[in-house]
Phi, psi and omega in degrees: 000101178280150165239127184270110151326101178253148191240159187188099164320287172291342171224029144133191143298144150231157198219114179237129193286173181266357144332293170287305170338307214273001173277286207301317184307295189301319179265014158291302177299350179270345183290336198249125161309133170094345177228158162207173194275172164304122220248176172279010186260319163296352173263336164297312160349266182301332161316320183283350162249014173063021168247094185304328182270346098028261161337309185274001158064006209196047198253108155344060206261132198233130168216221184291344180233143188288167164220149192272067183263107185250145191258132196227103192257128202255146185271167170318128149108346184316195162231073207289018180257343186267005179236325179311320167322297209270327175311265169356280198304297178271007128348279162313298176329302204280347169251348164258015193260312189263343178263340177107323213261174177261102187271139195227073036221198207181079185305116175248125170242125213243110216236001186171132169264148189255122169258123195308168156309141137279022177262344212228021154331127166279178201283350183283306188300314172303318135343293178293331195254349163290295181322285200339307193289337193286308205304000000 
């Protein structure tokens, strides 16, 4: 578990684990319509293939800035470069708004689409298949 240093001259240190980065990273990426972090079933998956970083849906590099590499299931039908975009973006916002520290990018890797239920059809297509049947 590495920890990122905030210095405070007059009363000491703080010290934020990269953990808590990677919770404010995740329900930053749960904010944004069309994406989600990586769930457990894509993280058993990958494990059974040694791909660990993967697995963790979420990876820290802390040098002079932190950078972000975040994994993402995008749902079906999305605009993936406009949900990647707005994922980056409020990653960011949210982890240097809330820990203080300096984020210098945010990888997004888009690792799998999500298709709706057919319980979760829109209301149109449900339409279109009422008209039909009348005809």
């Amino acid at each position: 578990m590495t920890e990122n240093n905030i210095k405070n001259e007059t009363n000491g240190n703080i010290k934020i684990s990269d953990e808590v980065i990677i919770t404010i990273a995740s329900v930053a990426v749960s904010e944004i319509e069309g994406a989600s972090c990586v769930n457990g079933t894509l993280n058993e998956i990958a494990q059974k293939f040694g791909k660990k970083n993967f697995a963790k849906g979420i990876k820290v590099t802390v040098e002079e800035e932190i950078t972000l590499d975040v994994n993402i299931v995008v749902d079906y039908g999305v605009k993936i470069p406009e949900v990647a975009w707005n994922v980056q973006d409020n990653v960011k916002k949210s982890v240097e708004l809330m820990s203080g520290l300096t984020v210098g990018r945010v990888n997004v890797h888009v690792v799998d689409v999500a298709q709706k239920k057919q319980d979760e059809a829109p209301a149109v297509e449900a339409q279109d298949e009422a008209d039909a049947q009348e005809e």
